[in-house]
N, C-alpha and C positions, 0 to 999 in steps of 0.2 A: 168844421166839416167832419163830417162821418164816413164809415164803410160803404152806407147805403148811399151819401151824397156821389161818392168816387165812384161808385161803379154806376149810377143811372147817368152822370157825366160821360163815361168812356162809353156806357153804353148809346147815348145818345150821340156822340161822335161816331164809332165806330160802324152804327146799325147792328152788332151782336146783341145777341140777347143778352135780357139784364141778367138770368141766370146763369147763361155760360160764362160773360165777363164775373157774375158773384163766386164762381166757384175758382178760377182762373185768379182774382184776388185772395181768396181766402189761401188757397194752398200756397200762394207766395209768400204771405204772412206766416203759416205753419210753417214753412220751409224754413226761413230768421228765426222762428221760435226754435225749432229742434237745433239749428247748428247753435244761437245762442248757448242751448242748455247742454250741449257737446264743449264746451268753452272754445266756440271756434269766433272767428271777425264776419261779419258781414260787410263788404264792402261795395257800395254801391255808385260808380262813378257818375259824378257830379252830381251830387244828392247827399251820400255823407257815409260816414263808418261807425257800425254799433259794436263793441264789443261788452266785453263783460269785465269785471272788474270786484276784488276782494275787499270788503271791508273787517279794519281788526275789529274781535270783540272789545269791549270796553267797560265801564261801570256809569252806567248813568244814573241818576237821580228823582226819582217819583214827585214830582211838584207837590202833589198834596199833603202827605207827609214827610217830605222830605226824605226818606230812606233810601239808599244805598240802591241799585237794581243793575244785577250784570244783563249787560248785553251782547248776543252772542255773535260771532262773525259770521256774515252774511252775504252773499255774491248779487251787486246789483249791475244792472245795465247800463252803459254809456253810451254815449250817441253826439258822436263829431261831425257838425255839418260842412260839406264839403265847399269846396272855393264858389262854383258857380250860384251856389245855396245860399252862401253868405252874401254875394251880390244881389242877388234877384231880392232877398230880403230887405237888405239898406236901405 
């Protein structure tokens, strides 16, 4: 499912328009993106919690020739899905 799937969904539910429901989406997703990159939690009850999360740098290893290659520490996203999330899933 896509951005476009979800909003001509809602918007076909709701009767808004596909563009008010498109921008009304979007900015909710900017809003998760900007607190993400604040290293704030998103928490969205019964659905799940994104935060963010540090990985060390480390040294890893080029497969092709085998050489040495540092990797450097890097902040990726988590995403815990919430109790009602993990049922509907099962």
């Amino acid at each position: 499912m896509t951005k476009k799937d979800i909003v001509i969904k809602i918007a076909d539910e709701t009767g808004v328009k596909q563009i008010d429901v498109k921008k009304v989406v979007q900015k909710t997703l900017d809003y998760i993106v900007e607190s993400l990159a604040r290293g704030e939690t998103v928490e969205l009850r019964n659905f799940g919690i994104f935060k963010t999360k540090s990985r060390k740098g480390r040294i890893g290893r080029n497969p092709r020739t085998g050489e040495s290659v540092p990797i450097p520490e890097k902040k990726v996203v988590t995403f815990k899905p919430g109790l009602v999330m993990k049922a509907r899933v099962k």
